[in-house]
C-alpha positions in Angstrom: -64.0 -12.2 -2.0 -63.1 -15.9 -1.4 -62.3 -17.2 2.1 -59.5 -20.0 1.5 -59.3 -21.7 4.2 -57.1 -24.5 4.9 -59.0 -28.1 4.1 -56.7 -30.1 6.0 -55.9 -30.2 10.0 -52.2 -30.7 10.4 -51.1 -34.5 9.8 -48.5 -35.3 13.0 -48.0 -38.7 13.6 -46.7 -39.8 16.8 -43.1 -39.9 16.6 -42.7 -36.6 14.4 -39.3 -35.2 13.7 -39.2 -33.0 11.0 -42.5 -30.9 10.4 -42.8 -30.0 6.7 -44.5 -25.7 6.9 -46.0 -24.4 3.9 -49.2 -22.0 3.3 -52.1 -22.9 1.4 -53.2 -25.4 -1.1 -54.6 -24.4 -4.4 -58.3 -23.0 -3.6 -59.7 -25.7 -5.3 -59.3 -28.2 -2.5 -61.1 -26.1 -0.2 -64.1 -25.6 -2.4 -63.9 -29.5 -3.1 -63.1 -28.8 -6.8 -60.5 -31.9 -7.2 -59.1 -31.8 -10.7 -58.2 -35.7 -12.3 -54.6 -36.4 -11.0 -55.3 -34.3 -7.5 -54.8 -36.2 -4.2 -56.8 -35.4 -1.7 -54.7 -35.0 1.0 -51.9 -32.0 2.0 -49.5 -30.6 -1.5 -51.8 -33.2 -2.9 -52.2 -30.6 -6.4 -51.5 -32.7 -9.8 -49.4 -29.5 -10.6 -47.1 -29.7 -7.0 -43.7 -31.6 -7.1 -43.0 -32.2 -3.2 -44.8 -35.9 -3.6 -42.5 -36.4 -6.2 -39.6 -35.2 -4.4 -40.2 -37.2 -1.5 -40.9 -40.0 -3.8 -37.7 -40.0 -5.1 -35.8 -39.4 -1.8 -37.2 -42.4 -0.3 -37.3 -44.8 -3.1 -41.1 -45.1 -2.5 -43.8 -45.2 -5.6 -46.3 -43.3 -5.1 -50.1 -43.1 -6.8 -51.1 -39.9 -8.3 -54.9 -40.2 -8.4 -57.7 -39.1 -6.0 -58.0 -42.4 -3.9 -58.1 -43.4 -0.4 -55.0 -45.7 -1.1 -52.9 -42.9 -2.7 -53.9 -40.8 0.8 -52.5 -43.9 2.7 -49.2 -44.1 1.0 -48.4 -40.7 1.4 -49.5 -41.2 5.0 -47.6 -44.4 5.7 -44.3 -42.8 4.1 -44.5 -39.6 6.4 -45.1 -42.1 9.4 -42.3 -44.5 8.3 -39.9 -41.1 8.1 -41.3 -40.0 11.5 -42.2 -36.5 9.1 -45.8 -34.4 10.0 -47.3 -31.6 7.8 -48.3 -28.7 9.3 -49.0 -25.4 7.0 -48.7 -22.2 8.7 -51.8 -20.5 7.4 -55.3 -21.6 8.4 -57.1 -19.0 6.4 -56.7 -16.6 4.2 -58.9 -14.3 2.0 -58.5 -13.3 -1.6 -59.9 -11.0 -4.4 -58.2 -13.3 -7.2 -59.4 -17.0 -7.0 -55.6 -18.4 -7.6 -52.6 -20.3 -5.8 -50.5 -17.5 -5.2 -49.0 -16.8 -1.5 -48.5 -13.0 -2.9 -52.3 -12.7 -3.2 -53.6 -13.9 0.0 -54.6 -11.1 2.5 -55.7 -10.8 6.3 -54.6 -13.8 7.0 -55.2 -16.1 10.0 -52.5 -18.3 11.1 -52.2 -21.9 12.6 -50.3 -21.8 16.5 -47.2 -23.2 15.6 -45.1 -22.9 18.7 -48.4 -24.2 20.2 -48.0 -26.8 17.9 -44.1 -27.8 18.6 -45.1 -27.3 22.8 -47.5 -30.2 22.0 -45.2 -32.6 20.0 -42.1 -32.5 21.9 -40.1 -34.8 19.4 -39.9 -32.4 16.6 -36.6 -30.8 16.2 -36.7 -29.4 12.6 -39.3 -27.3 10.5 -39.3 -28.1 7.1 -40.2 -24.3 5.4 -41.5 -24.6 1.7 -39.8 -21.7 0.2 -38.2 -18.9 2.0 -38.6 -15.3 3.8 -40.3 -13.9 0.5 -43.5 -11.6 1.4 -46.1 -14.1 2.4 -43.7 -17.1 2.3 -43.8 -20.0 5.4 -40.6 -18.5 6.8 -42.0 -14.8 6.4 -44.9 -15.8 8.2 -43.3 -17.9 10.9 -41.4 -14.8 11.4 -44.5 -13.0 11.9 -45.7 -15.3 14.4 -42.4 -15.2 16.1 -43.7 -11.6 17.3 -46.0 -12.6 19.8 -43.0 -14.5 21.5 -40.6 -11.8 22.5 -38.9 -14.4 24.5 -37.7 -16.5 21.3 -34.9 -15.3 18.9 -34.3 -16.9 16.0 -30.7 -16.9 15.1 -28.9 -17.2 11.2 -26.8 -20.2 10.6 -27.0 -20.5 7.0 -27.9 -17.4 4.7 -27.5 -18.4 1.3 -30.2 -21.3 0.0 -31.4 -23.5 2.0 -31.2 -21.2 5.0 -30.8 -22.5 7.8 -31.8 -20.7 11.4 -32.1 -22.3 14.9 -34.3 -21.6 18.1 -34.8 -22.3 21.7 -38.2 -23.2 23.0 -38.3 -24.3 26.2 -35.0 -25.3 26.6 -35.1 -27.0 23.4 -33.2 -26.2 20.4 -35.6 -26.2 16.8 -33.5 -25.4 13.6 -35.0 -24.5 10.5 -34.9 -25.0 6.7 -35.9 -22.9 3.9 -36.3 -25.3 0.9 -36.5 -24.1 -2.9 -40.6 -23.7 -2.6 -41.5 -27.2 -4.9 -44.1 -25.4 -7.0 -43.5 -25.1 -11.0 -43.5 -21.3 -10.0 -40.5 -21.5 -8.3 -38.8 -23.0 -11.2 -37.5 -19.8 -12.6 -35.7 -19.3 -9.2 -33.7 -22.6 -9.6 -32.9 -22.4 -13.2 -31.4 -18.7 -12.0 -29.3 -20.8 -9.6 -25.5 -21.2 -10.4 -24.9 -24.9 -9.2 -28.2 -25.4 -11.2 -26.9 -24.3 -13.8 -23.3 -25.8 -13.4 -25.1 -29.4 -12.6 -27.2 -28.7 -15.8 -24.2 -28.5 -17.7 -22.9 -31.5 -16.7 -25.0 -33.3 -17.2 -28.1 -32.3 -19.5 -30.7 -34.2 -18.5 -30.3 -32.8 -14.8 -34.0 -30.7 -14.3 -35.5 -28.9 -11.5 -37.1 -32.0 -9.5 -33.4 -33.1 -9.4 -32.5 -30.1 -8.0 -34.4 -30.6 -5.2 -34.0 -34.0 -4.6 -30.7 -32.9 -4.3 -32.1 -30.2 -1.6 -34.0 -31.4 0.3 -32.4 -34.9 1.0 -30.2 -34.5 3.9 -33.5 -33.2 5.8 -35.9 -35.3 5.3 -33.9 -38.1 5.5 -31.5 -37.0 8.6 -33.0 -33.3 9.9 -30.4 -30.7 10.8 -28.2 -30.7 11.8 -27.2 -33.3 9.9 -25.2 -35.9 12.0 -28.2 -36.3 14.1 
């Protein structure tokens, strides 16, 4: 049995608007195992696409190699876009050493609405894939249980999904992004507008995709004439 547990405290600078959620790294950055290309810091895997989404979205190179300075861009750009990170899980065990959300098992997980009492500016959680078993939103759902009080309420059903909540007299939405994982690939090839986009224009791949996505909320939040 391998106890993954998460390797990095949640990242929220001062200022934070939009709180990117997701569940685990690879277990290879818990047990220090850093592969050539890794970055030691949060979706740092040589293998993950969100640094190269964000990348993109922002017009911000970015360093792809296991250095302090590539740690400090990805900082400086979350700062400069008043972003945090803050992955739901804090541990989880498995029987298969491997990435997969589907595999992990009594899990423990971080406080979130603990987390959003403390940093008061943040009005929009950024979910890294949707309400599939073992999924940010699945589990945010989950910890949505021990607060009868809070309902969280559909705005958008089909992808990204959008829901809202009230928490303390403060209204949080959320969005469930295309997970940026090469697993989740499949999913957006499956996806009509993929596929129409693809037609269009042939050189149109999956990081496009969800440039495309994800955009509006990391640059603006939601809604989105903030």
């Amino acid at each position: 049995m391998f106890e993954h547990r998460h390797p990095y405290p949640p990242f929220i600078p001062e200022g934070t608007e939009k709180l990117i959620v997701g569940t685990l790294p690879p277990p290879r950055f818990t047990s220090r195992e850093l592969l050539p290309g890794d970055v030691d810091f949060c979706y740092g895997s040589r293998d993950g696409q969100l640094w190269h989404i964000i990348s993109s979205i922002f017009d911000t190179p970015l360093d792809y190699e296991d250095t302090v300075h590539a740690v400090n861009q990805r900082k400086k750009i979350l700062e400069d876009h008043h972003i945090g990170i803050c992955d739901i899980v804090a541990i989880a065990q498995r029987d298969k050493i491997d990435a997969s959300d589907t595999g992990m098992k009594d899990v423990e997980l971080r406080p979130i609405i603990d987390i959003l009492r403390q940093n008061t500016t943040i009005h929009t959680l950024l979910f890294m894939g949707g309400n599939a078993k073992n999924g940010p939103e699945y589990f945010f759902r989950k910890h949505l249980k021990n607060f009868p009080e809070i309902h969280l309420n559909c705005i958008q059903s089909e992808a990204p999904r959008l829901h809202q909540f009230t928490l303390d007299n403060r209204v949080i939405q959320t969005v469930s992004l295309t997970a940026p994982s090469g697993a989740a690939n499949r999913a957006v090839g499956s996806m009509d507008l993929y596929k129409k986009l693809k037609q269009q224009n042939p050189d149109f791949n999956t990081i496009d995709f969800r440039v495309m996505q994800y955009a509006p909320f990391f640059k603006l939040g939601y809604p989105l004439d903030k």
